[in-house]
MARNU-783387 format. One line per 4 residues: number of its first residue (from 1); their letters; for each residue z, y, x of C-alpha. Coordinates in nm, 2 decimals, decimal comma. Example, Ala and Ser with C-alpha at 12.3 -4.5 7.8 and 13.67 -1.06 7.14 Angstrom:
BEGIN
1	AS	0,78/-0,45/1,23  0,71/-0,11/1,37
END
This chain:
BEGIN
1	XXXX	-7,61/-3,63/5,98  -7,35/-3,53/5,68  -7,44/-3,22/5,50  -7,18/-3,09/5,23
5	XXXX	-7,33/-2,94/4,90  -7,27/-2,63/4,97  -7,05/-2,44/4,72  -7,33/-2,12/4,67
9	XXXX	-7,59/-2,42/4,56  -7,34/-2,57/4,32  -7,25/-2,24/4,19  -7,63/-2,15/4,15
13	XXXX	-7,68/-2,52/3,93  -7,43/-2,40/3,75  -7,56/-2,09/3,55  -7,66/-2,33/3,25
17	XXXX	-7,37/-2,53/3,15  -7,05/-2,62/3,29  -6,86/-2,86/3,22  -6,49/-2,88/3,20
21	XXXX	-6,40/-3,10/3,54  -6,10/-3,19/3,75  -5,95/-3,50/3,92  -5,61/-3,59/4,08
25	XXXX	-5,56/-3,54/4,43  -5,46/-3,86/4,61  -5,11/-3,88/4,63  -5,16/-4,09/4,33
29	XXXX	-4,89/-3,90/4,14  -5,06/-4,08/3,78  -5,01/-4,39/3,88  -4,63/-4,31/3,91
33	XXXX	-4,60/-4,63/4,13  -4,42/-4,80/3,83  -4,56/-5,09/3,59  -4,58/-4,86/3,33
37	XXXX	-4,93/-4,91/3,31  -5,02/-5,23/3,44  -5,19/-5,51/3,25  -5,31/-5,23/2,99
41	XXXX	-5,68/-5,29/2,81  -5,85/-5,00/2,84  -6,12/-4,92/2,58  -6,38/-4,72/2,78
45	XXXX	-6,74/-4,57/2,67  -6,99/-4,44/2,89  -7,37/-4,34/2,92  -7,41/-4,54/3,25
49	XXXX	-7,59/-4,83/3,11  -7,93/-4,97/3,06  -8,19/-4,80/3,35  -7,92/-4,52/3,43
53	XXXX	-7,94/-4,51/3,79  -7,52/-4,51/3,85  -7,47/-4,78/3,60  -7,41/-5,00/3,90
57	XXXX	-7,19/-4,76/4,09  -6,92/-4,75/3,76  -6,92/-5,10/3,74  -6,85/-5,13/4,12
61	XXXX	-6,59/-4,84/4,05  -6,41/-5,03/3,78  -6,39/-5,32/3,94  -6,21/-5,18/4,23
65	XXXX	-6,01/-5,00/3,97  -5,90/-5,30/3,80  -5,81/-5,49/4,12  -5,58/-5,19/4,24
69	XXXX	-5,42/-5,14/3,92  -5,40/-5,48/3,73  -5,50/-5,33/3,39  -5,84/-5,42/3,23
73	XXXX	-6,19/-5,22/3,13  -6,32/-5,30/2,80  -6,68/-5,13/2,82  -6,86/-5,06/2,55
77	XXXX	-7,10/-4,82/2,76  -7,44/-4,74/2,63  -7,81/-4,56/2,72  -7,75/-4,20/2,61
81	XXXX	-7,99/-4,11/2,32  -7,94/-4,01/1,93  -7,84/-4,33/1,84  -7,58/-4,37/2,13
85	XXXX	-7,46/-4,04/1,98  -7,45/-4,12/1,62  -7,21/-4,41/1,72  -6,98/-4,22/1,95
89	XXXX	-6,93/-3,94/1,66  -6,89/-4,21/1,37  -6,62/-4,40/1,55  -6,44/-4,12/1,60
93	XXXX	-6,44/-4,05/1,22  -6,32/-4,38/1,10  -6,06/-4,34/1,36  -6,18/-4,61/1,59
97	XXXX	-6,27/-4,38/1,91  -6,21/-4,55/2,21  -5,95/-4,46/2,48  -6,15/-4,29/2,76
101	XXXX	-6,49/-4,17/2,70  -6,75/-4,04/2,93  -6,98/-3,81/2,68  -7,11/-3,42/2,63
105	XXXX	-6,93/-3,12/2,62  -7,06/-2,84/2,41  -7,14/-2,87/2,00  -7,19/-3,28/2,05
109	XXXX	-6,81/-3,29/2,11  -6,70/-3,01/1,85  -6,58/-3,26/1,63  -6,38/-3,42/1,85
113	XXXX	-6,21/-3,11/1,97  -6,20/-2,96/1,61  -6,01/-3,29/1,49  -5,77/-3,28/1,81
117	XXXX	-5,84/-3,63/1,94  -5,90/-3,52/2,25  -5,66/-3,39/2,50  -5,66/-3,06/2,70
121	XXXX	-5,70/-3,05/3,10  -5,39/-2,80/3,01  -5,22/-3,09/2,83  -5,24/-3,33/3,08
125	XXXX	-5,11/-3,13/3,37  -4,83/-3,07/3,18  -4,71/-3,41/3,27  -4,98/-3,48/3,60
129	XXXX	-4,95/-3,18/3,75  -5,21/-3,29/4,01  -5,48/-3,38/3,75  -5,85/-3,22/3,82
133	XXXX	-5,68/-3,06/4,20  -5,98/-3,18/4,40  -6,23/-2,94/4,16  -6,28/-2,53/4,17
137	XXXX	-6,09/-2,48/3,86  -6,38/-2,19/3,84  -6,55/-2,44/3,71  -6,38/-2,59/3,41
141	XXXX	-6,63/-2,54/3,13  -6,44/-2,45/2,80  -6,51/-2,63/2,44  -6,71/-2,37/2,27
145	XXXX	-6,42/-2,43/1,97  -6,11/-2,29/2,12  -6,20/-2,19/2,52  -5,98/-2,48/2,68
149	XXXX	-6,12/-2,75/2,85  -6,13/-3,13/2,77  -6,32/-3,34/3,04  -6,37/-3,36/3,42
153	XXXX	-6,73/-3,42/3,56  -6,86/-3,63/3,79  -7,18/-3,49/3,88  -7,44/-3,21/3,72
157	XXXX	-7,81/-3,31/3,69  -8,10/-3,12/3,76  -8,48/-3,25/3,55  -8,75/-3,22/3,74
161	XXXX	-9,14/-3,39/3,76  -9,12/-3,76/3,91  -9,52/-3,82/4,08  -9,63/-4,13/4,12
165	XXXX	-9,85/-4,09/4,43  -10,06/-4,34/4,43  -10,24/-4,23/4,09  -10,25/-3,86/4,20
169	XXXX	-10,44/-3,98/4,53  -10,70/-4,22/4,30  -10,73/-3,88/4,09  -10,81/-3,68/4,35
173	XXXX	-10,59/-3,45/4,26  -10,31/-3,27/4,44  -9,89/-3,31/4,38  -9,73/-3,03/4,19
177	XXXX	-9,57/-2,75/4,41  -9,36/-2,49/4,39  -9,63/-2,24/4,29  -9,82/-2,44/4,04
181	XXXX	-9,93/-2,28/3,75  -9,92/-2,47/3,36  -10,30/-2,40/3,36  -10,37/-2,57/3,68
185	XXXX	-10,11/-2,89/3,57  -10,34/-2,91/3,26  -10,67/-2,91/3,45  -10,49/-3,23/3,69
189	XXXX	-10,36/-3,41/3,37  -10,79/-3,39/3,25  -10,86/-3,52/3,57  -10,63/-3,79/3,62
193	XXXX	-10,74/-3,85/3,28  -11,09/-3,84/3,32  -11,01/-4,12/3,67  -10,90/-4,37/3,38
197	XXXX	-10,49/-4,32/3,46  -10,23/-4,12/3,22  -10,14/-3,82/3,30  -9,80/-3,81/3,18
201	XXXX	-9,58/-4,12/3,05  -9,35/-4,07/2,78  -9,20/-4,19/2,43  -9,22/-3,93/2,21
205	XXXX	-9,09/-4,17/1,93  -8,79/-4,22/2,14  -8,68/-3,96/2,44  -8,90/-3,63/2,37
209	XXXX	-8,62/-3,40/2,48  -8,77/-3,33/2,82  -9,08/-3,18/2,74  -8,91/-3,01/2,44
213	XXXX	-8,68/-2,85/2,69  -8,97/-2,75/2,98  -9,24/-2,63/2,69  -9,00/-2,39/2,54
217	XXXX	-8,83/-2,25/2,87  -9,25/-2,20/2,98  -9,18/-1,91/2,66  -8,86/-1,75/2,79
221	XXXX	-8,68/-1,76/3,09  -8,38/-1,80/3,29  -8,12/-1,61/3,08  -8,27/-1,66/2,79
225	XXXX	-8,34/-1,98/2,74  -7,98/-2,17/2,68  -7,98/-1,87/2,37  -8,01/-2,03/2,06
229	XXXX	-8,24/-1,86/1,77  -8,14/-1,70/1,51  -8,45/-1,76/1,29  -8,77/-1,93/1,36
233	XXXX	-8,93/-1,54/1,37  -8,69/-1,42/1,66  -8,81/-1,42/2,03  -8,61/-1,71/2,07
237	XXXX	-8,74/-1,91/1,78  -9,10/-1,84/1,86  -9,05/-1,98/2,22  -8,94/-2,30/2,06
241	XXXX	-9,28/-2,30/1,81  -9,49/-2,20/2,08  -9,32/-2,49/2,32  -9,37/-2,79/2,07
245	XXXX	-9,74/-2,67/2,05  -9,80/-2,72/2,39  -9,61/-3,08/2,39  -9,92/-3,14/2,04
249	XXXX	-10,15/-2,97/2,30  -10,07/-3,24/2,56  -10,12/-3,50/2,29  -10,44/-3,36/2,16
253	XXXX	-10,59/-3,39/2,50  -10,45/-3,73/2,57  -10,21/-3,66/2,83  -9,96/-3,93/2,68
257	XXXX	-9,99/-4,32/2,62  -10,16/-4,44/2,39  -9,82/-4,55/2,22  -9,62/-4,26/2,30
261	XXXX	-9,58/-4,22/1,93  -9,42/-4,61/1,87  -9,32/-4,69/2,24  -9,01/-4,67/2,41
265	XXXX	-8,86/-4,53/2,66  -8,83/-4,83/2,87  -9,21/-4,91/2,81  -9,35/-4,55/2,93
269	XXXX	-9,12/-4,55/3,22  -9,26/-4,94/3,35  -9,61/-4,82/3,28  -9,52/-4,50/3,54
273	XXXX	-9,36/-4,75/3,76  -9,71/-5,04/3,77  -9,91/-4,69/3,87  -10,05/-4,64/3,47
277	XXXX	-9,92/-4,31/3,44  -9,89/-3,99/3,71  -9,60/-3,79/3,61  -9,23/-3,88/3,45
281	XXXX	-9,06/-3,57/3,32  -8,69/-3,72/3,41  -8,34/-3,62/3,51  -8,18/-3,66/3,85
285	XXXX	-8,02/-4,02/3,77  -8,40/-4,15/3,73  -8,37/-4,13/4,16  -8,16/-4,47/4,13
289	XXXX	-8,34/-4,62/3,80  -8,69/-4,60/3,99  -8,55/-4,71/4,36  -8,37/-5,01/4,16
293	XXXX	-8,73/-5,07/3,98  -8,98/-5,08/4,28  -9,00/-5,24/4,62  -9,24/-4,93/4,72
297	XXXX	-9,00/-4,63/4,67  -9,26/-4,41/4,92  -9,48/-4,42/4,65  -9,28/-4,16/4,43
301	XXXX	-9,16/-3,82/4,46  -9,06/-3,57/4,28  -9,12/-3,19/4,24  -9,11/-2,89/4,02
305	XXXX	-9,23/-2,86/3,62  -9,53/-2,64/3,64  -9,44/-2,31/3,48  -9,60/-2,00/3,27
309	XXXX	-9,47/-1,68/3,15  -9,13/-1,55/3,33  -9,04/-1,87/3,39  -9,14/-2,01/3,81
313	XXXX	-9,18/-2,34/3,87  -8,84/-2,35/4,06  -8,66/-2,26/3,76  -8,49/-2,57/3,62
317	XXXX	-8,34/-2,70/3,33  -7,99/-2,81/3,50  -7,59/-2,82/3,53  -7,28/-3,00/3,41
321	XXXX	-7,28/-3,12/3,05  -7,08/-3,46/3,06  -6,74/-3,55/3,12  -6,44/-3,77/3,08
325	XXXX	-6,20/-3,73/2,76  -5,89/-3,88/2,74  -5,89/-3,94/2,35  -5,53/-3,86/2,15
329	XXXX	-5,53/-4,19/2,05  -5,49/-4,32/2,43  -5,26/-4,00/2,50  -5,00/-4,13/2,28
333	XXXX	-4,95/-4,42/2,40  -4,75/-4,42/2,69  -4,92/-4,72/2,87  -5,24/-4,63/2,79
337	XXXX	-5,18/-4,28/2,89  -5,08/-4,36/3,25  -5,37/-4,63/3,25  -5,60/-4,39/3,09
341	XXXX	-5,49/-4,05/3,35  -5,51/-4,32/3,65  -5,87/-4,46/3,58  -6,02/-4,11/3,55
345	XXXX	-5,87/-4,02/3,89  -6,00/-4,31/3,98  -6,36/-4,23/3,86  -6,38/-3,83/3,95
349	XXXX	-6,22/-3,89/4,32  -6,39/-3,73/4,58  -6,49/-4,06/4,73  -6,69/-4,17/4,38
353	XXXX	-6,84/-3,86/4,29  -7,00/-3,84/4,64  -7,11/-4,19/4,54  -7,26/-4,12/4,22
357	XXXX	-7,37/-3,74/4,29  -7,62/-3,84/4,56  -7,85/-3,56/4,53  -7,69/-3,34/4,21
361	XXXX	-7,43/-3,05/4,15  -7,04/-3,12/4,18  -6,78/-2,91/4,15  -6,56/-3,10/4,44
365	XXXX	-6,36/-2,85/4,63  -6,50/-2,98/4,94  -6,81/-3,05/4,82  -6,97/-3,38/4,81
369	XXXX	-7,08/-3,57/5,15  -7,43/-3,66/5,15  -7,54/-3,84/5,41  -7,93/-3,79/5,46
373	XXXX	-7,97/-4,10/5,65  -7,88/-4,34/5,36  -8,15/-4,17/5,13  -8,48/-4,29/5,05
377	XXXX	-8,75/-4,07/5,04  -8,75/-4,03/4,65  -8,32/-3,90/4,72  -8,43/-3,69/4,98
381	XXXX	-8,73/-3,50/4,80  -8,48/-3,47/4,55  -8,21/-3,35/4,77  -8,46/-3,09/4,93
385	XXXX	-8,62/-2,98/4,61  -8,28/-2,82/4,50  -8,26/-2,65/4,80  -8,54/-2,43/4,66
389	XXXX	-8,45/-2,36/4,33  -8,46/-1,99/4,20  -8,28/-2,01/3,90  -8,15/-2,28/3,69
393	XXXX	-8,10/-2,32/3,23  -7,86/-2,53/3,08  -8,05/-2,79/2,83  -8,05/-2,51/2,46
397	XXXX	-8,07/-2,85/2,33  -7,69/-2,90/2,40  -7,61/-2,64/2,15  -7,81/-2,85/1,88
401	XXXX	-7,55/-3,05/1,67  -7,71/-3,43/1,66  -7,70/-3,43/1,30  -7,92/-3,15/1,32
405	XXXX	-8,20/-3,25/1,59  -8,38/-3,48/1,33  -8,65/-3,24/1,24  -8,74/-3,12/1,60
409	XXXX	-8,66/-3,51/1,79  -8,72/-3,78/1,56  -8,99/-3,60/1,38  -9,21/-3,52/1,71
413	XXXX	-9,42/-3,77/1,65  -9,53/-3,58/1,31  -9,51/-3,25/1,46  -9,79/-3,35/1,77
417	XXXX	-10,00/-3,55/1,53  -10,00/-3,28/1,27  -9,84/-3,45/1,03  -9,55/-3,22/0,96
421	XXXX	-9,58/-2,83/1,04  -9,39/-2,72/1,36  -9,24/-2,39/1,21  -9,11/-2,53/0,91
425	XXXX	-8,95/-2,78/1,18  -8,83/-2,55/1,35  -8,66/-2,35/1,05  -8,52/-2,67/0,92
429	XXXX	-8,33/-2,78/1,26  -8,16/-2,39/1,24  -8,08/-2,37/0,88  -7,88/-2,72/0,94
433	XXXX	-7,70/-2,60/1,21  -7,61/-2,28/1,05  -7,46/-2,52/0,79  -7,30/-2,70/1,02
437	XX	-7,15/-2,42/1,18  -7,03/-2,27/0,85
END
């Protein structure tokens, strides 16, 4: 049967970071029901590309889009990672942003707010009075520059420990649980080890960020963990040294492929998929990306990051942290502005996010519909394993400026290898964004 997410779940997922969020209701009143904005090219970028498991469902959605409304997508959507990031914030300097983009909130969209070429939920009601109804305006996150806020969500994301099953039975060993401890996870990654399988797939050459999030948040907890240090000495800061030397701990033992130093993302997650690898530290969108990428989805499951300190296992690093912008550019044009307000109604509409929430945090009024009997088993472990959560963090990463994450994310290979020192690291990703910031 149905079951709505209920609004004290959503409002528990979203102790981290909110995101500023909001849709029209469907009377339609963007649209305006005159050809104002038919036939318009919109210029649209989006993260829901490459193994992203809606990518399908925004194509499917812009399609439909398209077909009611005559105008046109130009999609420049790409995988979310640094480089993806780089781009997005260099267009925007040499003035070329595109029309609608789907992207962060928080310091990766600073800029953008600082430079005003993106407009205010505030703004747009002004002339779509209706815009962003069908959300708890509760939930608006505000830019971290001047309190308003700038995009509506479509769904939050919680990160959590994919299994592959089949390697953890040939181990020997048991799944995760809810009251596993880091010592006994390390004593299951030596013995999935030791039964010739890797414990854990990743790229730390290319998509580090989850363990980096999960190592450090072992070293503080709930409410302290989205607080960004001060110095590398401060209780914060140490959490974040004492983190990384876990992840070099992991890689010491040889709890990572033997290219998680070169490899990519694509290539850990296929070796997790052909039963090479146990575990995938992933976010909620890897449900779809693994049911898209096997024809034995029973095989997987997922459960709770093994924990230490404070922090439980339930704890998770979750929330809201992406949205659509309508970009000034777009705003002042008057085709492109009805085109631009219409498509985002479009995409946030209670009917789509239902579609591309699945299993994750919305901040729909009437919460999303999620019908149990149309999950596979991987959706509905998913969908269960929320129910269960005692506490959720926002990703502190999302407070890291991208032109400051270099030392700490592209230098992780150096860090676990010893190459480069993890406290100097450390020090070096702070002092950049205290210049930053300055």
């Amino acid at each position: 049967m149905k079951k709505k997410i209920v609004a004290t779940l959503i409002a528990c997922m979203l102790v981290g970071s909110l995101a500023a969020c909001g849709s029209k209701s469907d009377d339609n009143t963007a649209a305006k029901e005159d050809d104002k904005g038919k036939g318009v090219t919109l210029n649209v970028v989006t993260t829901y590309a490459g193994n992203d498991g809606n990518a399908e469902n925004f194509q499917e959605g812009v399609k439909a889009w398209e077909e009611e409304t005559g105008n046109t997508v130009s999609d420049s959507s790409q995988t979310s990672d640094e480089a993806f990031k780089a781009r997005v914030a260099a267009d925007f300097q040499a003035g070329s942003e595109p029309d609608v983009l789907f992207y962060f909130n928080g310091v990766d969209s600073n800029s953008f707010v600082e430079a005003g070429k993106v407009v205010s939920i505030d703004d747009i009601r002004k002339e779509y009075p209706d815009y962003a109804t069908n959300m708890k305006d509760e939930m608006l996150g505000a830019s971290p520059v001047d309190g308003k806020n700038y995009s509506v969500p479509v769904n939050g994301y919680w990160e959590g420990l994919f299994v592959n099953k089949e390697v953890v039975e040939a181990a020997g060993v048991e799944v995760p649980g809810k009251d596993t401890t880091w010592d006994e996870f390390m004593e299951t990654c030596q013995k999935i080890k030791d039964a010739g399988f890797n414990p854990i797939a990743a790229s730390l050459a290319q998509v580090p960020h989850y363990w980096f999030e999960y190592t450090i948040f072992n070293h503080d907890s709930v409410k302290t963990h989205n607080t960004l240090p001060e110095s590398v000495d401060d209780e914060n800061g140490k959490a974040w040294v004492a983190g990384i030397e876990d992840i070099k701990t992991l890689y010491e033992k040889g709890f990572f492929p033997e290219n998680t130093l070169s490899g990519t993302d694509d290539e850990t997650v296929q070796g997790f998929i052909d039963g090479k690898s146990a575990f995938l530290l992933d976010g909620s969108w890897k449900v779809g990306g693994i049911e898209e990428a096997t024809d034995n989805i029973d095989n997987f499951t997922v459960t709770y990051v093994p924990a230490k300190g404070d922090r439980k296992a339930t704890d998770l690093i979750g929330g809201l942290s992406s949205g659509y912008y309508i970009t000034k550019k777009a705003w002042d044009d008057d085709a492109k502005r009805e085109a631009a307000v219409s498509f985002i109604t479009k995409m946030t509409s209670d009917e789509m996010v239902s579609k591309f929430a699945g299993t994750s945090a919305t901040a729909l009024k009437e919460g999303a519909d999620v019908d149990e009997s149309t999950l596979t088993s991987l959706g509905k472990d998913g969908y269960h394993m929320i129910s269960d959560i005692t506490g959720i963090a926002g990703a502190v990463q999302d407070q890291v400026p991208t032109d400051a994450r270099g030392p700490v994310f592209d230098g992780m290979p150096g860090l676990v290898s010893g190459d480069n020192d993890i406290k100097t690291a450390v020090s070096e990703v702070l002092e950049m964004v205290k210049e930053i910031q300055e």
